[in-house]
C-alpha positions as CSV (number, residue, x, y, z in Angstrom):
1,X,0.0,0.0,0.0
2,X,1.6,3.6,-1.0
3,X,-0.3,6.9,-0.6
4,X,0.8,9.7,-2.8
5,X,0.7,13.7,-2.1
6,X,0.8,16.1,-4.7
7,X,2.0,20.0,-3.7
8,X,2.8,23.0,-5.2
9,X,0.3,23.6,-7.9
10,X,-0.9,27.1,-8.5
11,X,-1.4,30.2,-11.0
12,X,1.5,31.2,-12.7
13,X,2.0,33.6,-16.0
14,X,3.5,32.4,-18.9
15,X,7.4,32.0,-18.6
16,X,7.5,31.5,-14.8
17,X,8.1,28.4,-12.7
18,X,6.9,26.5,-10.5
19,X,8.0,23.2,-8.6
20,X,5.6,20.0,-8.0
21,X,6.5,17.7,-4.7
22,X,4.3,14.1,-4.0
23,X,5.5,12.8,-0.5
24,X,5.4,9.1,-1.2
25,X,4.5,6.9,2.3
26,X,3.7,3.3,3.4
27,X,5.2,0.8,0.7
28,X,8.6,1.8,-0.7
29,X,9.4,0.0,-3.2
30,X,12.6,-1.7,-4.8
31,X,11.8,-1.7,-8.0
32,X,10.1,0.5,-8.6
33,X,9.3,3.8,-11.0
34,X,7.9,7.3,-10.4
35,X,5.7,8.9,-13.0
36,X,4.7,12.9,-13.5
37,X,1.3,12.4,-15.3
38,X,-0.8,15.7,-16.3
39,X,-4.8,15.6,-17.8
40,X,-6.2,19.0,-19.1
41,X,-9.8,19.1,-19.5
42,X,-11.6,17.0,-22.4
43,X,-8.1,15.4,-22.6
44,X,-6.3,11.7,-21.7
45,X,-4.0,11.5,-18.6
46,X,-0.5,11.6,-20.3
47,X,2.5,11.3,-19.4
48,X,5.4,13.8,-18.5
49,X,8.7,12.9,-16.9
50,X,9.1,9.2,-14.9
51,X,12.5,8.8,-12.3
52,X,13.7,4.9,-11.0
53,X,13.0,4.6,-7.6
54,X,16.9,3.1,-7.9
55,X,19.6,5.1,-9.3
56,X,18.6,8.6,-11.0
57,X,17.5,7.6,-14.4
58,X,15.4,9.5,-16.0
59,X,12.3,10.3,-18.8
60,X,10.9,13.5,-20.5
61,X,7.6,13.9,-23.1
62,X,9.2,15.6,-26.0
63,X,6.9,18.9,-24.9
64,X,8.4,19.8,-21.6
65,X,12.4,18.5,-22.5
66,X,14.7,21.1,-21.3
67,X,12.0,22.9,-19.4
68,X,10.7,20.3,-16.8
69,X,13.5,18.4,-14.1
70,X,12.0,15.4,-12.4
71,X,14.1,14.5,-9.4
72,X,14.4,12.5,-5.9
73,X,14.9,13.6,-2.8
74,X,15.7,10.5,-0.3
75,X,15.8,12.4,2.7
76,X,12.2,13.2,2.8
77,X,10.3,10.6,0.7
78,X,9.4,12.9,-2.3
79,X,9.9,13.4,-6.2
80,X,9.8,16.8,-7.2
81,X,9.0,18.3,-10.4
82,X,10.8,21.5,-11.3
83,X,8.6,23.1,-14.0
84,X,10.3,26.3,-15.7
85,X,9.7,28.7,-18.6
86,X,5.8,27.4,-18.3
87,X,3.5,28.0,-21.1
88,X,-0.5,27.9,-21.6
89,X,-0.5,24.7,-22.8
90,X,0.9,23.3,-19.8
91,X,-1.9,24.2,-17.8
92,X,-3.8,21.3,-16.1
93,X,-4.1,18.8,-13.2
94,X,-1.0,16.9,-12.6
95,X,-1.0,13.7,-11.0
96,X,2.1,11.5,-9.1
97,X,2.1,7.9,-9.7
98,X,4.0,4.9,-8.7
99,X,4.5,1.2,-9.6
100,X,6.4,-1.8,-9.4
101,X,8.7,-2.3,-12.5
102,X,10.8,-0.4,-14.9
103,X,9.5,3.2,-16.9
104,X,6.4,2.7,-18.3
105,X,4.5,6.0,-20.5
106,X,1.2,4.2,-20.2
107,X,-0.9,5.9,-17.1
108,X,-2.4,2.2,-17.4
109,X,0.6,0.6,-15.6
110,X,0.5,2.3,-12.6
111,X,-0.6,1.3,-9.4
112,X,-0.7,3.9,-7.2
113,X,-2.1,7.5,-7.5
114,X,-2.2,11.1,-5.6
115,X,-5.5,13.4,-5.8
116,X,-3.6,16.2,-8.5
117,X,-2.6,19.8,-8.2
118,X,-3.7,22.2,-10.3
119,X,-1.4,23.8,-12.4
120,X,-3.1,27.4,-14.5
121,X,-0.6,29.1,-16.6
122,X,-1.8,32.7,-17.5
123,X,-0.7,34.3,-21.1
């Protein structure tokens, strides 16, 4: 069992930044991966940015590569989700997920799920 909390969401005009957290508890797991999912209204849940739960490897959607940084922080349970030079289109709810096995894209594959943050970006 693993609960996930998303933070960090907000209003923001186009350009800015903003930075994501989902404080992972219960279940760690050892193989495992960490998934940055986003859905915008009338839209699918798709994917971001993933992280291992070993080592630091790491995955980008080809719209938020050199923008978005997905990373871990061991000390306090989290994954963050450092979100920079933000535009319109990246307004929507974004979700953290977990689940056992390697990166997966598919929001299909994953086992565990936080309520969303709202992310607005303002032109």
């Amino acid at each position: 069992q693993v609960q996930l909390v998303e933070s960090g969401g907000g209003l923001v005009q186009a350009g800015g930044s903003l930075k994501l957290s989902c404080a992972a508890s219960g279940r760690t797991f050892s193989n495992g991966y960490m998934g940055w999912f986003r859905q915008a209204p009338g839209k699918e849940r798709d994917f971001v940015a993933g992280i291992a739960w070993r080592g630091s490897s790491t995955d980008y959607t080809d719209s938020v590569k050199g923008r978005f940084t997905i990373s871990r922080d061991n000390a306090r349970n989290t994954v963050d989700l450092q979100m920079n030079s933000l535009k319109p289109e990246d307004t929507a709810v974004y979700y953290c997920a977990a689940r056992y096995g390697s990166n997966s894209r598919s929001s299909s594959r994953y086992d565990y799920w936080g309520q969303g943050t709202q992310v607005t970006v303002s032109s």
